[in-house]
C-alpha positions as CSV (number, residue, x, y, z in Angstrom):
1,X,-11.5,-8.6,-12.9
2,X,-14.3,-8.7,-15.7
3,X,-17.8,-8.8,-15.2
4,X,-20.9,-8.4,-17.6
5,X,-23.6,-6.0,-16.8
6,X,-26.0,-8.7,-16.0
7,X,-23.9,-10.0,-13.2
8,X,-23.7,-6.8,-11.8
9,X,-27.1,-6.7,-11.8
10,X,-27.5,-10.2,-9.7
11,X,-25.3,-9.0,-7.3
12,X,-27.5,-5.5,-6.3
13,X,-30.5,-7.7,-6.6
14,X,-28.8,-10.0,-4.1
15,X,-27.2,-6.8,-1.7
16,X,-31.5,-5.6,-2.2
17,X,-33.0,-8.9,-1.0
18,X,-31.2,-9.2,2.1
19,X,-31.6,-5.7,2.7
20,X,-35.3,-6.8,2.8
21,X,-34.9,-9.4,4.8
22,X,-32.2,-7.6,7.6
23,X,-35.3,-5.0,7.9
24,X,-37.3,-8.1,8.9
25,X,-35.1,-9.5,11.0
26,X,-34.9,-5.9,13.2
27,X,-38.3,-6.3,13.5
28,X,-39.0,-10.1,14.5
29,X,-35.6,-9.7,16.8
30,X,-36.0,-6.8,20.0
31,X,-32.3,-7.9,21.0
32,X,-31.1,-6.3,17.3
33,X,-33.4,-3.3,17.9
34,X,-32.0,-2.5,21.1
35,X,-28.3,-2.8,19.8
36,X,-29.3,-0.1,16.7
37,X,-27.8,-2.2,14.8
38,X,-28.2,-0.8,10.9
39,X,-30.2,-3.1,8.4
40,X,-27.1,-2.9,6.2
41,X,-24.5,-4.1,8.6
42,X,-27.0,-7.2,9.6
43,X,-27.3,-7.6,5.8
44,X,-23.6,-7.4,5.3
45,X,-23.1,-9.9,8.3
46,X,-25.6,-12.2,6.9
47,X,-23.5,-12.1,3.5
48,X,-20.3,-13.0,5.1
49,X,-21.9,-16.0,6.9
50,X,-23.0,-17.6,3.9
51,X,-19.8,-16.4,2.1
52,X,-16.5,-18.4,1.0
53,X,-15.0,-18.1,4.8
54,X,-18.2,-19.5,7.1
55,X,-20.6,-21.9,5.3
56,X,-18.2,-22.5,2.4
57,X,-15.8,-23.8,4.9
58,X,-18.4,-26.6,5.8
59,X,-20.6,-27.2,2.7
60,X,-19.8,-28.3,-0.9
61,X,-18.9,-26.2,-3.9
62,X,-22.0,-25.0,-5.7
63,X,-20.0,-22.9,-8.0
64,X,-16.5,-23.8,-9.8
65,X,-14.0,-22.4,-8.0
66,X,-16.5,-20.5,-5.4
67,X,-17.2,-21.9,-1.9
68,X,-20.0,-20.7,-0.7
69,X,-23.4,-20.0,-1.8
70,X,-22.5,-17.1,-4.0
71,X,-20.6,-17.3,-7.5
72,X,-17.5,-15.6,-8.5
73,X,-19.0,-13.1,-10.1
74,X,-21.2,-12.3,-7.4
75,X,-18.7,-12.1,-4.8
76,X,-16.1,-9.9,-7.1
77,X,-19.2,-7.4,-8.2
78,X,-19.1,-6.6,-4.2
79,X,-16.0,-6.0,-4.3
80,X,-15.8,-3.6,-6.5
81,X,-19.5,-1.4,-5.3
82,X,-17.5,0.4,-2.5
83,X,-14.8,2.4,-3.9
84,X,-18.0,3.0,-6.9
85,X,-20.9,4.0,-4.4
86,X,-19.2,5.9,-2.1
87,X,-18.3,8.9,-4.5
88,X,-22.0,9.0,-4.7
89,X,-22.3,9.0,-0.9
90,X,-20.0,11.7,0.0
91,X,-21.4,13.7,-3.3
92,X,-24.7,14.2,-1.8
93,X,-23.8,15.0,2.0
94,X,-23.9,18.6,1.4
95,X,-26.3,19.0,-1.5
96,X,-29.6,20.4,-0.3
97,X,-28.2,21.9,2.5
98,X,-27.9,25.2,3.6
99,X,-24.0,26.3,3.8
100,X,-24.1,29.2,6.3
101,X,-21.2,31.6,6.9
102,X,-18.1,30.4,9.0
103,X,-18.4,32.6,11.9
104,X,-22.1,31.3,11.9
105,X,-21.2,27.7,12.5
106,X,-18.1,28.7,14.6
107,X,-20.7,30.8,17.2
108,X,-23.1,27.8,17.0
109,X,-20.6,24.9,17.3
110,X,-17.3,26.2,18.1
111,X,-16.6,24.1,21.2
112,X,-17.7,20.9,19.3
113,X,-15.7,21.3,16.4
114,X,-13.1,21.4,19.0
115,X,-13.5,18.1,20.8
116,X,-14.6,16.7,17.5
117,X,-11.3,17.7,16.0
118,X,-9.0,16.8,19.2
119,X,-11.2,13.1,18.9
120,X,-10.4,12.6,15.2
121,X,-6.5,13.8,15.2
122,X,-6.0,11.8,19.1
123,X,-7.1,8.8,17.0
124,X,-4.1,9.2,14.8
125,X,-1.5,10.2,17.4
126,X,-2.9,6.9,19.4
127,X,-2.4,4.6,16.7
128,X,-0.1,5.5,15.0
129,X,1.8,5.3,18.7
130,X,0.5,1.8,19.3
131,X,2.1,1.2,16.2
132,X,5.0,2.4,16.5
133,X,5.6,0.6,20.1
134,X,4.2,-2.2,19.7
135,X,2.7,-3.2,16.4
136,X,5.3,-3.0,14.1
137,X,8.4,-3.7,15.8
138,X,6.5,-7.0,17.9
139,X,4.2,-7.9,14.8
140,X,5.6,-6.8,12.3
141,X,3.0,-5.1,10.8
142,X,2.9,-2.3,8.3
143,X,3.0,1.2,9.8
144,X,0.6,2.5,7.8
145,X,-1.7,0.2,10.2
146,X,-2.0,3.6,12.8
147,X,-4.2,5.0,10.9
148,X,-6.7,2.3,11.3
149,X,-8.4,3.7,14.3
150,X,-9.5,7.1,12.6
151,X,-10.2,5.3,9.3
152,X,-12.3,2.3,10.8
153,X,-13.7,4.5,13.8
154,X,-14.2,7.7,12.8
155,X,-14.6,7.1,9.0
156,X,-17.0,4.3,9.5
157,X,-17.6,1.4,6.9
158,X,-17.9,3.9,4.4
159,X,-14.7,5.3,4.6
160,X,-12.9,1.9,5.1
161,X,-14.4,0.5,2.2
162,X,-13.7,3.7,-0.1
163,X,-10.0,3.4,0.6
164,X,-10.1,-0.2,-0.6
165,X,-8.1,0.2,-3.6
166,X,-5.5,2.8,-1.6
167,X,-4.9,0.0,0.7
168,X,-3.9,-2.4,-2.2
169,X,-1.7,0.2,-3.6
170,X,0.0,1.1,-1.0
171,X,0.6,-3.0,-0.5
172,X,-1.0,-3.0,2.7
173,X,-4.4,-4.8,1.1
174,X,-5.0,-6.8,5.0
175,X,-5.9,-3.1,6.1
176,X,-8.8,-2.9,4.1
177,X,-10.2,-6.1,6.0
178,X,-9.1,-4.4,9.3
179,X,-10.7,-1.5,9.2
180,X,-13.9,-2.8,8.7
181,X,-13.7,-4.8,11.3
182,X,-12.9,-1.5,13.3
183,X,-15.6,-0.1,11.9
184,X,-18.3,-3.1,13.0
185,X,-16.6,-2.9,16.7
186,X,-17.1,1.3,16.9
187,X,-20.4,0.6,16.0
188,X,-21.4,-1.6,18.1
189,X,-19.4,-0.5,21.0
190,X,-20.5,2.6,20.7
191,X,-23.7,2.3,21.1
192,X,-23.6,-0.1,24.4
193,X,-20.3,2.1,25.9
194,X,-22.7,5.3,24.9
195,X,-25.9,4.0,26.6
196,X,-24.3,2.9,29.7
197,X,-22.4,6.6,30.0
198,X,-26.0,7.9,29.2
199,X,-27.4,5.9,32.3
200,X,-24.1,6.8,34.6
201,X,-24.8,10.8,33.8
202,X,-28.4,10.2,34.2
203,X,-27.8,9.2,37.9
204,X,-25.5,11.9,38.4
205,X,-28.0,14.4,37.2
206,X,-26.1,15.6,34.6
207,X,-28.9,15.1,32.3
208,X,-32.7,14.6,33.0
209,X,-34.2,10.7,31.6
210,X,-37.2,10.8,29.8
211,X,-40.0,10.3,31.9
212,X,-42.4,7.7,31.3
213,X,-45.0,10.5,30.8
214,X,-43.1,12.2,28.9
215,X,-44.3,12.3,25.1
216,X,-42.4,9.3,22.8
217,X,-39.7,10.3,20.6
218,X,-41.6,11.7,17.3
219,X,-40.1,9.1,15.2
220,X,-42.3,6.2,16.8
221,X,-45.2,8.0,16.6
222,X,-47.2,6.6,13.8
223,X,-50.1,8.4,14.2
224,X,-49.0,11.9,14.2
225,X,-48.8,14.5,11.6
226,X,-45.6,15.4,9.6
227,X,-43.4,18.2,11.3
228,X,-43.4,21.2,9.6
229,X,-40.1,20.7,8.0
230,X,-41.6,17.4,6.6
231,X,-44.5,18.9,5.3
232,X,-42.2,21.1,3.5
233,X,-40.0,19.0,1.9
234,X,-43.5,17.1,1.0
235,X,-45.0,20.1,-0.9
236,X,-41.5,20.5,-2.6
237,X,-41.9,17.3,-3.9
238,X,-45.1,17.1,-5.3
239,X,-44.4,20.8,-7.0
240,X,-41.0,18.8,-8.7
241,X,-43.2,15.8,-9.6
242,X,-45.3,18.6,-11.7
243,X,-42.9,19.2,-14.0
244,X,-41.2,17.6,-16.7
245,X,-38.3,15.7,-15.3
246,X,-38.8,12.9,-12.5
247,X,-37.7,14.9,-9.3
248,X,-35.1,11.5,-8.2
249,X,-33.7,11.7,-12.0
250,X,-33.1,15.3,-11.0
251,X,-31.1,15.2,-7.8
252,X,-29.5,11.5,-9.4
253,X,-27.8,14.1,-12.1
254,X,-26.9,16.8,-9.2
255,X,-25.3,14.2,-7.7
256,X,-23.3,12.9,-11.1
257,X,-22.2,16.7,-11.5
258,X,-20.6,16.8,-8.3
259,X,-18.7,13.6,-8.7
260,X,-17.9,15.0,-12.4
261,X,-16.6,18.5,-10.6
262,X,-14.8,16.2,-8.0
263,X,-12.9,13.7,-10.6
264,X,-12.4,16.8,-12.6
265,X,-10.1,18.2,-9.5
266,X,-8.7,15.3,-8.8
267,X,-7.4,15.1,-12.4
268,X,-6.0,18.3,-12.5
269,X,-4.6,18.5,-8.9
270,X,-2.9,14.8,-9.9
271,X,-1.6,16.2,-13.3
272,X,0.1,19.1,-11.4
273,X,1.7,16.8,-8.5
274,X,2.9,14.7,-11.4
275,X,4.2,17.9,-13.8
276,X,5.9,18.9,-10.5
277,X,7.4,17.0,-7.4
278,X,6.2,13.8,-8.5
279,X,7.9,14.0,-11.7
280,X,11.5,11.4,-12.2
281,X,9.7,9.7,-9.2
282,X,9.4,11.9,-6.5
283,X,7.1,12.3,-4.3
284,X,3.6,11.0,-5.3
285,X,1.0,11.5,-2.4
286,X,-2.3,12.6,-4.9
287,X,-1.8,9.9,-6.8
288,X,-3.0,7.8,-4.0
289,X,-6.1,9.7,-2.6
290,X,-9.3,8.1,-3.7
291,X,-11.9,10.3,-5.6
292,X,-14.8,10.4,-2.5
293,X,-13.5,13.4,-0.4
294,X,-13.1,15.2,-3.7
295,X,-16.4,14.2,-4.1
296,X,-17.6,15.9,-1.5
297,X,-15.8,19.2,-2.4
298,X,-17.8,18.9,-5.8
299,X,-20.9,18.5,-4.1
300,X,-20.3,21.8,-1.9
301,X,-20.0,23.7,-5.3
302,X,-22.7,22.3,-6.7
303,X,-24.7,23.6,-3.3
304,X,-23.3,27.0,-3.6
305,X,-24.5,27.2,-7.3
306,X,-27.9,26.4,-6.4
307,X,-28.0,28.9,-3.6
308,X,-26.4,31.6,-5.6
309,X,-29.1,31.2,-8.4
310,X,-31.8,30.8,-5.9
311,X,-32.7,27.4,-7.3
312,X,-33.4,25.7,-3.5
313,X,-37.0,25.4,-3.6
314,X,-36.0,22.4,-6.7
315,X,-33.4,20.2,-3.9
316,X,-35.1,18.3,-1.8
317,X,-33.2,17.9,1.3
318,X,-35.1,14.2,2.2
319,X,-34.8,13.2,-1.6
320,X,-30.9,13.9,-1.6
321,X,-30.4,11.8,1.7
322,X,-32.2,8.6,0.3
323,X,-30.2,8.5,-2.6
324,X,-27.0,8.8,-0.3
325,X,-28.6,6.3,2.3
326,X,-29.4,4.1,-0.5
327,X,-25.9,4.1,-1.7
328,X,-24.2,4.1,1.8
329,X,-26.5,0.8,2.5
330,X,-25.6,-1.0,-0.3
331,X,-21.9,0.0,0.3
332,X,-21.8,-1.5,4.1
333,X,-23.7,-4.7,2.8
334,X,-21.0,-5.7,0.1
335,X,-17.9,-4.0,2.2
336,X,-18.9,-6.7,5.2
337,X,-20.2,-9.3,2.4
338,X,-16.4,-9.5,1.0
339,X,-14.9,-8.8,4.4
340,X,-11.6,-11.5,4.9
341,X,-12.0,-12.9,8.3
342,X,-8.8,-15.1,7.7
343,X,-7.5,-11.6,7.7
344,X,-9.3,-10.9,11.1
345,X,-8.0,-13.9,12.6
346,X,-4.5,-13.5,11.2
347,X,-4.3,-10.3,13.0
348,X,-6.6,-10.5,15.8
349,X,-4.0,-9.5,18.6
350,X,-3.1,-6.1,17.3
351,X,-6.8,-5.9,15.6
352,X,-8.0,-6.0,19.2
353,X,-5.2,-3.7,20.6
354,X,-6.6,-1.4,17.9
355,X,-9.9,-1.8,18.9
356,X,-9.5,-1.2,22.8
357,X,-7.1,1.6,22.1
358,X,-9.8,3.7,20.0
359,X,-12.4,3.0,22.6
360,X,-10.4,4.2,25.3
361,X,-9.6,7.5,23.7
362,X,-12.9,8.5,23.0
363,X,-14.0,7.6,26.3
364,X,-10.9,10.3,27.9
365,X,-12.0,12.8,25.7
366,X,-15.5,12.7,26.4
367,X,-15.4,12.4,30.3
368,X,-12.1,14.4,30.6
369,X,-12.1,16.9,28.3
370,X,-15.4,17.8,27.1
371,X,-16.3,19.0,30.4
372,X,-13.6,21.4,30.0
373,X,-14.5,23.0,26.4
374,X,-18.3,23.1,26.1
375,X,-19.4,25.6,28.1
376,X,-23.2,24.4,28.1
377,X,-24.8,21.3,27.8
378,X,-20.9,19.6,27.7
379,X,-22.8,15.5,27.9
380,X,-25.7,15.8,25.2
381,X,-23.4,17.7,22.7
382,X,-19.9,15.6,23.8
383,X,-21.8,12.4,23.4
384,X,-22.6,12.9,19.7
385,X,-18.8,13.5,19.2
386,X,-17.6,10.5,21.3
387,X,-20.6,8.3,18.8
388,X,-19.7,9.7,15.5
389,X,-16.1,9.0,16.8
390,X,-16.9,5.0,17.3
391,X,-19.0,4.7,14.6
392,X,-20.8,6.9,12.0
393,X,-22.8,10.2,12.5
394,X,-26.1,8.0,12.9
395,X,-24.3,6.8,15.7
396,X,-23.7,10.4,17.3
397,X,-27.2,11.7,16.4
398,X,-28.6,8.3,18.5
399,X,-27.1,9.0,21.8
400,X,-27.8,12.5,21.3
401,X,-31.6,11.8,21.2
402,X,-31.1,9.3,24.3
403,X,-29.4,11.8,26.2
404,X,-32.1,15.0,25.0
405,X,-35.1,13.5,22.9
406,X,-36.3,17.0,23.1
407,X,-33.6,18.7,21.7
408,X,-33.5,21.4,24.7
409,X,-30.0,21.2,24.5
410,X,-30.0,22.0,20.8
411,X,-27.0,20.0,20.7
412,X,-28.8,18.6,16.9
413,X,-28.0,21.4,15.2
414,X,-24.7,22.7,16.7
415,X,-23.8,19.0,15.6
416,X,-24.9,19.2,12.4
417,X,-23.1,23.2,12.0
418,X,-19.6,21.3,13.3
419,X,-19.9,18.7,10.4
420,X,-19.3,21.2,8.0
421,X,-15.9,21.9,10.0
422,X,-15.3,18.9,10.2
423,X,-15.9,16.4,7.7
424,X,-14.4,17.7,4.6
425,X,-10.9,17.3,6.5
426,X,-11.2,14.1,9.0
427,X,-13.5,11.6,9.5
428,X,-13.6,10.6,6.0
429,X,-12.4,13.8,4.4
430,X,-8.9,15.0,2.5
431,X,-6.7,13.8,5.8
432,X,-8.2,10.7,6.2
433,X,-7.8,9.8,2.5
434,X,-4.5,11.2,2.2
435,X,-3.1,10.0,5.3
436,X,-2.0,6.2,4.0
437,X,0.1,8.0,1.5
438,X,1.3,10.7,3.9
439,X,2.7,7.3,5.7
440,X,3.9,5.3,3.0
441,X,5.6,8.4,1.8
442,X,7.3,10.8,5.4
443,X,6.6,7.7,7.7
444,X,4.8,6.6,10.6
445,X,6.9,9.2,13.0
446,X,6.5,12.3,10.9
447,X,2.4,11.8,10.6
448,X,2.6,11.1,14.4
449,X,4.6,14.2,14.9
450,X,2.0,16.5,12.5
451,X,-0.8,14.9,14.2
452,X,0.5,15.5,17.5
453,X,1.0,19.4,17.2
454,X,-2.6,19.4,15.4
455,X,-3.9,17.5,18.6
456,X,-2.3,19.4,21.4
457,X,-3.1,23.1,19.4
458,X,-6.8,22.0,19.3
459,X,-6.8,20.9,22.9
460,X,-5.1,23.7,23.7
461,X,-7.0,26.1,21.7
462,X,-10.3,25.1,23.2
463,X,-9.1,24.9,26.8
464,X,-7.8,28.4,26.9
465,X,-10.6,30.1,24.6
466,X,-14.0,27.9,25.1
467,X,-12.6,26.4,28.7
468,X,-12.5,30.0,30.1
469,X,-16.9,30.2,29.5
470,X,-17.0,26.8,31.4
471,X,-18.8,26.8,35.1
472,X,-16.8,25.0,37.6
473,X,-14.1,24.7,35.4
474,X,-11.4,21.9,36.1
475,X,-13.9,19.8,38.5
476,X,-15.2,17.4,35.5
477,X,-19.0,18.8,36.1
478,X,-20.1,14.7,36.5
479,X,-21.8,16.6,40.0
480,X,-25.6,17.3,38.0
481,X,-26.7,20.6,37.0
């Protein structure tokens, strides 16, 4: 696949102008603003409606050898954004952010990082047993296909697009397609399974609904003065605009030194796997892990650099997101603009086993055993787990401000502590991108049987340490406060 810089070009100006108009569409459309639908996975929809496999089923050839209203070029420059943009996603996650001590985050968000954990490895041990039982031995499917449900779910669009080209290595390209589709199903499922739990433990009196005279969530308010934490990353800002270099350039090249540091790791750690058990064709597992979770490790360093030489005041925590937000966008629109629904419908039996399988495991966890580990507030902080877990942290941070727009909980921040637990290693981190290999490489059983042990000792470790603080412990705690 070639392509010129200028056709690259067309196609982000393409991925930019639907953006535009998906933001329009949220707001002329009420029924897409109560789904939370994302702009860039209505964008990404819209793309693959006028793509090769909808309209250029039914309309003539604009372009030599490219139904559709899109050129080859255009469609193959989509392609090949998601394994590119998402090293800058996963870069900036934790640049700009304070990285406080372990036994910090683990007094803040133990429990969490618990039934986030159990959430994340129970994904594997459930597909990879559907698979196992039924996929591959009654549709012949690869086995690497029970990963899907962490990887689409838990990983998000994001994830499933990054691991594009490990998919085609690994000769299971079909994945790719299906765990995108996993991903737009978590999504969307999530947030209608997570409202309706919202409204069942509302009755109950598990947690209080807003009242109607209660203040609006700040984020609607037009009218009202920037937080404090606003107002300081606003005066941080304007002192970097004061200088001499262009305060986005800035963070742009933090970002470009932690992919740099992360490629540079992934280099070495691959030259060592090949100078040792890799080498006369042995066992090649690094070989196969795409360069984003590295990423992320680079970005961490690059964090800890700035806070050792006190450099803080120069990161802009809301600058850093909008560059990864920017990227992320883009990435979702061109993943779902070059998703293969042949693919979806080829598979659409075990894509919907899949599907059904993921939801109901995050559903057991949050009503069975999140009662049983958090000690306090078990449904506002459970429900941003059982989110994130069908969709994308977005997801978990939405039903968490259904469930508690004030925050009295403070499930936001013992959420945000746990993803520094938890995302370097699942959800989109080393295991996730390392588990197709780990398949293709030990098989199917031996990754169930790791992620098994891994399941049970979380479940176990956080029943018998956090489950001992819990009130009424054993009755489910659905009874209200």
């Amino acid at each position: 696949m070639t392509m010129t810089v200028g056709e690259l070009f067309i196609a982000l100006v393409l991925i930019a102008l639907v953006l535009l108009v998906s933001n329009a569409l949220r707001l002329w459309l009420p029924w897409l603003r109560r789904l939370f639908l994302p702009s860039s996975v209505i964008g990404g929809l819209l793309l693959l409606l006028l793509g090769p496999d909808v309209i250029g089923r039914f309309m003539p050839t604009l372009f030599e050898e490219s139904p559709g209203l899109f050129p080859t070029y255009v469609q193959e420059s989509w392609s090949a954004l998601p394994g590119l943009l998402i090293n800058v996603v996963f870069a900036a996650l934790f640049i700009g952010k304070a990285i406080p001590g372990l036994r910090t985050i683990w007094l803040r968000a133990g429990p969490q990082v618990v039934v986030g954990q159990t959430m994340a490895w129970g994904q594997y041990v459930v597909g990879l047993s559907l698979a196992l039982l039924v996929l591959v031995p009654m549709f012949n499917m690869n086995p690497m296909v029970g990963a899907l449900i962490e990887i689409g779910f838990e990983g998000g669009h994001g994830t499933a697009a990054g691991m594009a080209d490990t998919f085609a290595d690994l000769g299971f390209e079909e994945g790719a397609d299906l765990a995108l589709g996993l991903a737009t199903v978590g999504i969307v499922s999530g947030v209608l399974i997570g409202t309706v739990m919202i409204n069942i433990a509302a009755r109950r009196g598990v947690v209080k609904p807003t009242r109607e005279e209660d203040q609006p969530d700040e984020s609607l308010r037009e009218d009202e003065r920037p937080s404090t934490e606003e107002f300081s990353e606003f005066k941080k800002d304007l002192a970097q605009e004061a200088g001499t270099t262009d305060p986005l350039s800035l963070h742009i090249g933090l970002v470009g030194i932690a992919i740099v540091i992360g490629w540079l790791l992934l280099t070495g750690l691959q030259w060592v796997e090949q100078m040792t058990w890799a080498r006369d064709g042995g066992l090649e597992i690094l070989a196969h892990v795409p360069l984003f979770p590295i990423a992320m490790i680079g970005g961490v360093i690059v964090q800890l650099c700035v806070m050792r030489f006190g450099l803080e005041r120069h990161v802009s925590t809301r600058t850093m997101s909008r560059i990864a937000g920017t990227a992320l966008d883009f990435t979702i629109v061109a993943a779902l603009a070059t998703l293969s629904l042949t693919t979806l419908g080829d598979y659409f039996i075990p894509f919907l086993l899949l599907a059904l399988a993921g939801i109901a495991w995050g559903l057991f966890v949050l009503i069975v055993i999140a009662p049983r580990v958090i000690p306090e507030n078990w449904f506002e902080r459970g429900i941003g787990d059982f989110g994130q877990s069908m969709g994308v942290t977005v997801t978990g941070l939405l039903l968490m401000r259904m469930a508690d727009p004030k925050n009295k909980s403070g499930a936001l921040e013992s959420f945000g502590y746990k993803q520094l637990m938890f995302e370097p290693v699942v959800g989109g981190g080393l295991f996730t991108a390392a588990a197709l290999p780990l398949i293709a490489q030990f098989g199917a059983p031996a990754v169930l049987g790791l992620t098994a042990i891994l399941t049970v000792g979380w479940l176990a470790f956080g029943l018998l340490y956090f489950g001992r603080m819990v009130p009424n412990r054993g009755k489910g705690r659905w009874q209200g406060k």
